[in-house]
N, C-alpha and C positions, 0 to 999 in steps of 0.2 A: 222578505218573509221566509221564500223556502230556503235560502241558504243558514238564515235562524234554527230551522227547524232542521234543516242533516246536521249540522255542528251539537246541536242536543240531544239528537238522538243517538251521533259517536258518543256524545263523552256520555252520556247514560248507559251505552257500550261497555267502554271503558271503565267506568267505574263499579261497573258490576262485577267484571273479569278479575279486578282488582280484590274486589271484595271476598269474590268467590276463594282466589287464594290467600287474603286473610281470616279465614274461617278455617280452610281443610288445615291450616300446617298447624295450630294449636289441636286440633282435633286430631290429628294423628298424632301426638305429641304428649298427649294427656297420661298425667303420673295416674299409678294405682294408689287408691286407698286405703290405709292401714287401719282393719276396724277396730271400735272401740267396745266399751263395756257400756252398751242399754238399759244398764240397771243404775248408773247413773243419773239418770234420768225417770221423770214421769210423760207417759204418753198418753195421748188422748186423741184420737182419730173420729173425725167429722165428716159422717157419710149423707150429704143431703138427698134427698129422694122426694120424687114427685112422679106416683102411679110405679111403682120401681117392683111389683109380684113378681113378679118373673126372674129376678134376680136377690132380692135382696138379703133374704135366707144365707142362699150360698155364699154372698158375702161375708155375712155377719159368721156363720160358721168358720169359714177359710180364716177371716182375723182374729177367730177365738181359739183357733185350734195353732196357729201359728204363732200369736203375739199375744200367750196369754198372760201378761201382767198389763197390757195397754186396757185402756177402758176405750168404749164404740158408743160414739154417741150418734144416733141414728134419728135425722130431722124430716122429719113428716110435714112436706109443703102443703098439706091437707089432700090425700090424696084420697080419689076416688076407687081406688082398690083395694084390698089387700094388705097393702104394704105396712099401715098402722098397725092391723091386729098382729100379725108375723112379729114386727119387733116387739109388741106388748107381751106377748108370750117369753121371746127372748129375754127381755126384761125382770119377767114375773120369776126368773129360775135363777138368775146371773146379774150376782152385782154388777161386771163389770159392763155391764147394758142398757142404755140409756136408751128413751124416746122423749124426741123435743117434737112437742106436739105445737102444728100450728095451724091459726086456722081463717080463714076470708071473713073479710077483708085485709086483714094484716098479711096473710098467706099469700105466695104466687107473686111476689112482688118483684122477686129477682133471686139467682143464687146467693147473693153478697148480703139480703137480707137476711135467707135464712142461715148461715153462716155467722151472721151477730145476733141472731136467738140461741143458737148453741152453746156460743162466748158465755152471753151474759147467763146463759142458766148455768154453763160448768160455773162461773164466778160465784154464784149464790151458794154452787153446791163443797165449792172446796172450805178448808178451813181457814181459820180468816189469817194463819201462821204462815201458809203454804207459800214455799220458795216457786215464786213465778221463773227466775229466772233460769232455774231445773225442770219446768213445766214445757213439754214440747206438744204443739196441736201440726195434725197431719191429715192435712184433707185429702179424701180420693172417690172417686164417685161410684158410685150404686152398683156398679158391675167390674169393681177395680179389684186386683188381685196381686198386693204387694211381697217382694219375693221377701223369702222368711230372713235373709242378713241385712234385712232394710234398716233395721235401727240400729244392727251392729257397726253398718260401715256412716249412717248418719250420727253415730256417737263418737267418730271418728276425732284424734284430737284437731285434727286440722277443719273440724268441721262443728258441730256444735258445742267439742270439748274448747272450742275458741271460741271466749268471752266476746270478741267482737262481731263473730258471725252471728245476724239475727234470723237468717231462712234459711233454707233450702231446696234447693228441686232435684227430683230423682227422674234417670231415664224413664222412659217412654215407651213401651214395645205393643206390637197388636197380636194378643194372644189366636186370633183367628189366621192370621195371615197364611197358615198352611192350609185353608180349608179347602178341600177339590169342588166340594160343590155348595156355596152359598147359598142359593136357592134348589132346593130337595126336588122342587116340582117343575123348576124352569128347565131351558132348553139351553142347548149348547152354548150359543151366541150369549143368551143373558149369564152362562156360569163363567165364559170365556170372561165376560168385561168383569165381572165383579170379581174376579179373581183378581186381576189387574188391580182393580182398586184397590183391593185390600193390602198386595203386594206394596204397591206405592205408596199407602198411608203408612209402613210399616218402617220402609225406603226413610219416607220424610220424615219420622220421626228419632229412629237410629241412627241418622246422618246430618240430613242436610240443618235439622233442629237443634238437633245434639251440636255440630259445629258453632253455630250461632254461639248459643250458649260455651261455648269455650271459650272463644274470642271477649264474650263476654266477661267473661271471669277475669281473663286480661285485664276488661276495661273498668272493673269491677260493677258491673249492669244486667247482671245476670236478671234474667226474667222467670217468674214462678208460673206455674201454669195449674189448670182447673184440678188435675190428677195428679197425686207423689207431689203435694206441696207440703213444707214444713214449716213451724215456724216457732220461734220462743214466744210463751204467753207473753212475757215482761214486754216484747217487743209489741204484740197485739195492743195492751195494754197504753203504750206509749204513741202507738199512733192512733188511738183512740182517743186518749187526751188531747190532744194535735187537732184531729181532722171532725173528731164528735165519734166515728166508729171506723172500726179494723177496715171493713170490707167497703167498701164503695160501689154505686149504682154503676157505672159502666158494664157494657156486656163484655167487656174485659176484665174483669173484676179481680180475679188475679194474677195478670199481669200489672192491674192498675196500684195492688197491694205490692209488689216489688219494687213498684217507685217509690211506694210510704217509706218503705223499709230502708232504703236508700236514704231518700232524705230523713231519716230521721237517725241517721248516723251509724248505720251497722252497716255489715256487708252480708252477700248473698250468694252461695254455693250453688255450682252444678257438679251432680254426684252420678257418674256415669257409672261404676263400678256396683250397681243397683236398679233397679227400675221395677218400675208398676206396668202390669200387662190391663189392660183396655181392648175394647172393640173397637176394631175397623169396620167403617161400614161398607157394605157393599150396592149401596144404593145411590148413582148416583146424585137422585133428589137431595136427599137427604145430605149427602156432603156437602154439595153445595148449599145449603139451609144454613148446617154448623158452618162454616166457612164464612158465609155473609156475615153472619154473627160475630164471626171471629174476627171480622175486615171492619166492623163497624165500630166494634168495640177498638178496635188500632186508631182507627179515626177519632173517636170520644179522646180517649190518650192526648191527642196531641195537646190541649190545655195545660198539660203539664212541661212542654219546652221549659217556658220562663222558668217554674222554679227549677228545674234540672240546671240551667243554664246559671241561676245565682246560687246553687246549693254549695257552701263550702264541703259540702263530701262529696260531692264528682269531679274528679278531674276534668282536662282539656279531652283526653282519649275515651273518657265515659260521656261527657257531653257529646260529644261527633256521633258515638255509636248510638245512643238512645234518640238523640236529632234524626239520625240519618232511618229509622227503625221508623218511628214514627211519623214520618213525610214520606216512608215509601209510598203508601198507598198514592199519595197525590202525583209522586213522580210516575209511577206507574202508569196512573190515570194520563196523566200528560205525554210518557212516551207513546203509549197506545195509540194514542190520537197523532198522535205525531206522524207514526208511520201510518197510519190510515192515512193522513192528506198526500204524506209523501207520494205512496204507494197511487192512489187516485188520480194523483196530477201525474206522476209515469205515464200511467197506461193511457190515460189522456194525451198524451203525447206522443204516445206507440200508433195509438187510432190515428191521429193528424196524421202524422206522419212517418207511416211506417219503415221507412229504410232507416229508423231509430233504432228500429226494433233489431235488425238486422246485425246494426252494431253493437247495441246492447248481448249479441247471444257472440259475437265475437267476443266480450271482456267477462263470459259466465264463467270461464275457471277462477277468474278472481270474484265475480263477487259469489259464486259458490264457498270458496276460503273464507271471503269475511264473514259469511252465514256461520259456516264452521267455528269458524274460532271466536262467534261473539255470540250465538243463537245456542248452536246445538254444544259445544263441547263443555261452558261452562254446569252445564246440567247433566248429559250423557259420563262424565267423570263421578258421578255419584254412585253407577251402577257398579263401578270397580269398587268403590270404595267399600260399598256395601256386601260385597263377596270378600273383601279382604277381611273387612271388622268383624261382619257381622255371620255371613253364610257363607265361610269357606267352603265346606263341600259342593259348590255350585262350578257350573263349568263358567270360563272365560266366556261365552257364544252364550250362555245364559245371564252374564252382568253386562255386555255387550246390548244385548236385548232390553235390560234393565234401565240402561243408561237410556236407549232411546225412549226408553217408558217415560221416563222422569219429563225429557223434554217434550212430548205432548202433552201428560200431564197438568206440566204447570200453567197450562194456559186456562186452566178452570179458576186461577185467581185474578183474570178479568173482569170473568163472568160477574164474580163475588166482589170485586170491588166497586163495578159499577152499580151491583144492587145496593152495596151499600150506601153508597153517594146520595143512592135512588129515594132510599129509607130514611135519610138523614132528610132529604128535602121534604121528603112528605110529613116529615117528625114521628116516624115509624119507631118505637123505641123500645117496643116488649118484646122480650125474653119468650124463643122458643127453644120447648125441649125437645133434643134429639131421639127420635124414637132406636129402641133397645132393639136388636139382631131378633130376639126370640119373641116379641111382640108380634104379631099374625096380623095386626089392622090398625088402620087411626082410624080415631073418634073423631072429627073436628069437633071441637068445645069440649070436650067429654075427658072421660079416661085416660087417654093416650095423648099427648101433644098436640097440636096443629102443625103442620109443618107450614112453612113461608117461601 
């Protein structure tokens, strides 16, 4: 059994290292975008909210002052604040301003539902002539802040100006990431760490995210995500007819729309040359919250293998990557464990018999190298990456520092895989929302999310 178990945990080794460098050479690789004309197009941006005062004003201005031919259709999970009467006003002044009111029972049931209340009310509201397939919907959340050439370079012709492309996703940045002090009132140590976080949600999402999604584009598997998703109505429409509705109950719900889109015969852009700024949070509760969510909804996913696997629109190179994506969790779950018995039966046999031990610290230059080169270096190469791409002005001894960030870091998607495993067994399957940077308190039940 244990020679089972080191031979799985090399080649889970292995296959990582592998992986890692087929993500960075596309990602460093990646053409510029030549934008287009967004007047081509109609746009229609779907901002879901639930308890969202605190923010959703200065959204709604920022997309009106920036994208003013787009219309804002702003969905009210029935929220206990604010947030309905703010857009009603917006509303009451500005055609281009929508409020999709919703309300409980039907309410609070998931993002993906209220997403297909937005759908079907823009459908009643367009005219019955309206070219769906010039109709582009762009979802971004409540506190998202998309840069003003976002529809010039997604009008791109290699991008929605192509009839075959039916989505798109744009980068990813965390508009906070430079802040000195996340919390105003906390002490050194807690401004110390959430700095940290914030830096590395910003890391993860300019880099290590952003390569995924190129390799992807390769394999043509690109994934959309909850923020800067785009997509043709005609395509909504079509997988609508297909599956009953656009958006699907998973807590992955647009990732799980990137596979409709797939199988339903289009392809799916990642648009780096762009992106939507979002908050990082600085909590680590809280991240791990969103994370679980995000681990659980990857696991929900996997029902989808089979048709990926008979879809005549994936190839062999898009089957492997969307297979191997959605069995991470499990491989993970299983190396983890892995080297936990490993590790357990070692030291069990350091204690029996110690002049083990002895030899074991005589072969530590090597197995310090293989820690190196299968542990820390495929993550610690992140930190350069992200000073080259992203913050040139940072010194080398500051992306050095980075790179080690990263690999502590990632080990908080243990944590989050195991709770979701946790959640799956207990049939734990509601939708929590992330509380917002400028929120001061949760309600449990109330105003503010629950956190989990």
């Amino acid at each position: 059994m244990l020679p089972v178990l080191n031979a799985f945990t090399v080649l889970l080794g292995v296959a990582f290292v592998t992986y890692v460098l087929f993500i960075l050479i596309p990602y460093l690789r990646y053409p510029k975008t030549v934008p287009g004309d967004p007047a081509h197009f109609e746009w229609h941006f779907f901002i879901p909210c639930r308890d969202e005062e605190a923010v959703i004003d200065t959204t709604v201005s920022r997309a009106r002052r920036d994208f003013p031919g787009a219309h804002v259709w702003v969905i009210d999970d029935d929220s206990e604040d604010a947030t309905a009467a703010i857009v009603s006003r917006w509303a009451e002044d500005d055609e281009h301003v929508h409020l999709v009111q919703r309300r409980r029972p039907q309410a609070r049931t998931g993002k993906g539902d209220a997403l297909n209340a937005a759908y079907h009310q823009l459908l009643d509201w367009l005219p019955a002539d309206a070219d769906h397939d010039g109709i582009v919907i762009v979802v971004i959340d409540a506190d998202g802040e998309m840069e003003p050439n976002a529809l010039e370079i997604c009008a791109a012709d290699d991008i929605f100006g192509d009839e075959s492309v039916g989505a798109a996703q744009i980068a990813v940045w965390m508009k906070n990431r430079d802040d000195p002090k996340p919390y105003p009132h906390g002490g050194r140590f807690a401004n110390g760490f959430a700095r940290f976080l914030l830096r590395m949600q910003d890391l993860e999402f300019r880099t290590t995210i952003a390569a995924m999604q190129s390799l992807r584009a390769k394999t043509g598997t690109v994934g959309l995500g909850g923020n800067g998703q785009f997509t043709r109505l005609s395509v909504l429409d079509a997988i609508g007819d297909t599956f009953g509705e656009p958006w699907h109950g998973a807590l992955l719900e647009d990732y799980e729309l990137g596979v409709h889109v797939v199988l339903a015969g289009y392809q799916v852009r990642h648009v780096y040359d762009t992106h939507v700024n979002q908050e990082a949070l600085p909590s680590i509760r809280r991240l791990l919250t969103q994370r679980t969510r995000w681990a659980q909804g990857n696991i929900q996913c996997v029902k989808y293998i089979r048709e990926v696997v008979k879809s005549p629109f994936v190839d062999n190179a898009g089957v492997i990557e969307t297979v191997y994506y959605l069995v991470l969790p499990f491989l993970q779950m299983l190396g983890g464990l892995s080297f936990l018995i490993l590790f357990s039966v070692q030291v069990g046999w350091w204690v029996r018999e110690p002049e083990l031990f002895q030899v074991a610290l005589g072969d530590i230059v090597g197995v310090l190298g293989l820690l190196f080169a299968f542990s820390v270096a495929p993550f610690a190469v992140w930190g350069f990456v992200y000073k080259i791409r992203c913050e040139p002005q940072a010194s080398w001894l500051t992306a050095l520092g980075w790179g080690l960030g990263v690999w502590l870091y990632v080990y908080y998607m243990y944590i989050c895989i195991a709770r979701a495993f946790l959640r799956i067994a207990r049939r734990k399957n509601g939708w929590a929302k992330t509380r917002r940077n400028a929120e001061a308190h949760v309600v449990v039940n109330g105003s503010v999310a629950v956190e989990v």
